[in-house]
C-alpha positions in Angstrom: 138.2 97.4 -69.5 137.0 97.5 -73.1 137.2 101.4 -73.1 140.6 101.6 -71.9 141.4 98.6 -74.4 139.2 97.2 -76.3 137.5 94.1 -77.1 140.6 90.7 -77.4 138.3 89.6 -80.3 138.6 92.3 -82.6 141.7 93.9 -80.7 139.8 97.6 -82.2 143.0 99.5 -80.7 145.6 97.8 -82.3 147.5 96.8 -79.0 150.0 93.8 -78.6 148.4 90.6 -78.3 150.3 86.9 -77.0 148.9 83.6 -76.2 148.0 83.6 -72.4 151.3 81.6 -71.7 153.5 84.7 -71.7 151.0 85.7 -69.3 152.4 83.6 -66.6 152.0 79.7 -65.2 149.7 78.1 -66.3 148.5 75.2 -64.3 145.9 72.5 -64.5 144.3 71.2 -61.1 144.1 67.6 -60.2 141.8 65.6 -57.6 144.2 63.4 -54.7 143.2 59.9 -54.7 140.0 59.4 -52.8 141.2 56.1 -52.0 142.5 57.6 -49.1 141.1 59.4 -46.8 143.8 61.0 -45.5 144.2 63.3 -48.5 141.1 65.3 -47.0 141.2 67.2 -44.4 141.6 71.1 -43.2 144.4 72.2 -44.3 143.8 74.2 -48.2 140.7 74.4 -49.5 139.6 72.2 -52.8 138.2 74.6 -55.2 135.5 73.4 -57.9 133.9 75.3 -60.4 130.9 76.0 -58.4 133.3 78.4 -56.4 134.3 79.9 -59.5 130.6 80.5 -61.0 129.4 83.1 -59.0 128.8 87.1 -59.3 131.9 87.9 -56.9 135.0 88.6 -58.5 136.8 86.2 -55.6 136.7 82.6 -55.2 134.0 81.6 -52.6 134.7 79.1 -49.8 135.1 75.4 -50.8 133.2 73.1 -49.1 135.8 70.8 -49.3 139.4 71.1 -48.2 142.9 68.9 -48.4 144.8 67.8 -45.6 148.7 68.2 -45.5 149.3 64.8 -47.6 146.8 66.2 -49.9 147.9 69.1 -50.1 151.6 67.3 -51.7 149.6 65.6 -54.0 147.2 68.5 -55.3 148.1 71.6 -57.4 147.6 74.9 -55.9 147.7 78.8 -57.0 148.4 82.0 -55.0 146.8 84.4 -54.2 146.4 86.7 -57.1 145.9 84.2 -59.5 142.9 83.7 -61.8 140.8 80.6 -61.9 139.1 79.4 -65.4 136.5 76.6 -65.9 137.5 74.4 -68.9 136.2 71.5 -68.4 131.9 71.7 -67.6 129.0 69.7 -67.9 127.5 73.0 -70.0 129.7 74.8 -72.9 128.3 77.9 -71.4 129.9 77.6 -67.8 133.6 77.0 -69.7 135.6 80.2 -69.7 133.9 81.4 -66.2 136.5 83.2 -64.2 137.4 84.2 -60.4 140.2 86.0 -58.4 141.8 83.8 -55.8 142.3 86.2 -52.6 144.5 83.5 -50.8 146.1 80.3 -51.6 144.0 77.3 -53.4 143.9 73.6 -54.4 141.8 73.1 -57.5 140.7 70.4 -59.1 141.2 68.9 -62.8 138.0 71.4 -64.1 140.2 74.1 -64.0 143.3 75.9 -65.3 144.6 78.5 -63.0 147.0 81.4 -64.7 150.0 82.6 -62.4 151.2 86.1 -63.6 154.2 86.8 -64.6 156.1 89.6 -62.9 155.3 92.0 -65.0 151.4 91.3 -65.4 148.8 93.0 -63.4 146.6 90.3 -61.6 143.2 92.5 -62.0 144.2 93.5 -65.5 144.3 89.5 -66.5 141.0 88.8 -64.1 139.5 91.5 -66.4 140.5 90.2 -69.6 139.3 86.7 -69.0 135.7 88.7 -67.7 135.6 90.4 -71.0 136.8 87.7 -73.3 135.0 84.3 -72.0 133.9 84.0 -75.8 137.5 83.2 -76.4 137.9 80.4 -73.8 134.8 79.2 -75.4 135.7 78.9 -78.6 138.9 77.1 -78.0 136.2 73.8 -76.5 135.9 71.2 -77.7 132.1 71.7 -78.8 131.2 68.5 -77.5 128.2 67.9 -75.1 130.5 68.2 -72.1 133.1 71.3 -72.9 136.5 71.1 -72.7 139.4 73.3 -73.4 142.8 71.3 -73.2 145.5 72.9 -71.4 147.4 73.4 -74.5 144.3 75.0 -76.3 143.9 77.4 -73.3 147.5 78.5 -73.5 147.5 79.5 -76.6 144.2 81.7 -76.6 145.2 85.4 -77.7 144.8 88.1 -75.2 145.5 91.7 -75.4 148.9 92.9 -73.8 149.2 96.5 -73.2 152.5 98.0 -71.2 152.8 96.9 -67.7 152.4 100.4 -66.4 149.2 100.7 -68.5 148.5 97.0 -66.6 149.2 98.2 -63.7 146.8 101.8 -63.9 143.9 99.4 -64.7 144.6 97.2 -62.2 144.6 100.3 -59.7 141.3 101.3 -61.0 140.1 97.8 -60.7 141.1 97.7 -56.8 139.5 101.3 -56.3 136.3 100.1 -57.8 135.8 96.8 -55.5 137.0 98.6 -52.5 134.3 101.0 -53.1 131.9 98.7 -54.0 132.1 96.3 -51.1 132.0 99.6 -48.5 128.4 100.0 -50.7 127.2 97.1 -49.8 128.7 96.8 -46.1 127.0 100.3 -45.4 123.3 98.9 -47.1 123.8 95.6 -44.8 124.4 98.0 -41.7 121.4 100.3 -43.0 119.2 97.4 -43.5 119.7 96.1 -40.0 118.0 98.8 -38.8 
């Protein structure tokens, strides 16, 4: 990512830059009353930080999940939208960033950005990889950090042309898939 573009920060290439707002939807998550129960359940999974903190580039499994009625209540993101922390008991976990393969609830710890149409989902997973520093310093500071939703939206990223978005964001998917047959091929290796 930074050799094709650059660092967000210094922007070394010159290219476009707009608050992540023109990006896509951005949405905050929220927690269903626990009050009742029968906002819990099996129907979406509740995602929490600790499934964004992680060294995949996808969400892992919640241990927790909604039920329909919860499911009303709660926010949720598709699949191909990126997951942020902004709101952590440690500064340094704000700004941490996954890839949701499938469609999530998420609680209030977390902003999720929709893309736009003409936004390549990898190329913005990338970009919040490569610029966490930014996400960081838009906290609070405080002993808990925070980034507000209105802070986050307004952080600069770098916007390059959709097609040069979208040629990243092939490279990006070439790169995992490869990856992932890696490791599926030293798993079978290692079972023997």
């Amino acid at each position: 990512f930074v050799s094709r573009f650059g660092n967000a920060e210094t922007n070394p290439k010159k290219l476009p830059t707009a608050p992540i707002k023109e990006f896509g939807k951005v949405v905050t998550g929220n927690t269903p009353p626990r009050k009742n129960p029968l906002n819990f359940g099996k129907s979406i999974e509740w995602i929490k930080s600790d499934n964004i903190n992680t060294p995949s580039h996808f969400l892992t499994t919640a241990e927790e999940w909604l039920s329909e009625v919860g499911r009303k209540i709660g926010r949720t993101a598709p699949s191909g939208s990126t997951l942020v922390t902004c709101i952590a008991g440690s500064p340094n976990v704000i700004g941490n960033a996954a890839l949701a393969d499938r469609e999530v609830a998420f609680n209030q710890q977390i902003n999720a950005v929709i893309p736009g149409r003409e936004i390549d989902p990898f190329f913005l997973y990338c970009q919040f990889l490569v610029s966490k520093s930014l996400v960081q310093a838009a906290s609070t500071n405080s002993m808990k950090g925070m980034v507000s939703k209105g802070k986050f939206q307004e952080i600069k990223f770098l916007k390059p042309s959709p097609e040069e978005q979208r040629d990243f964001g092939s490279f990006f998917t070439r790169t995992t898939s490869l990856g992932g047959r890696l490791e599926e091929s030293q798993r079978d290796c290692n079972a023997f």
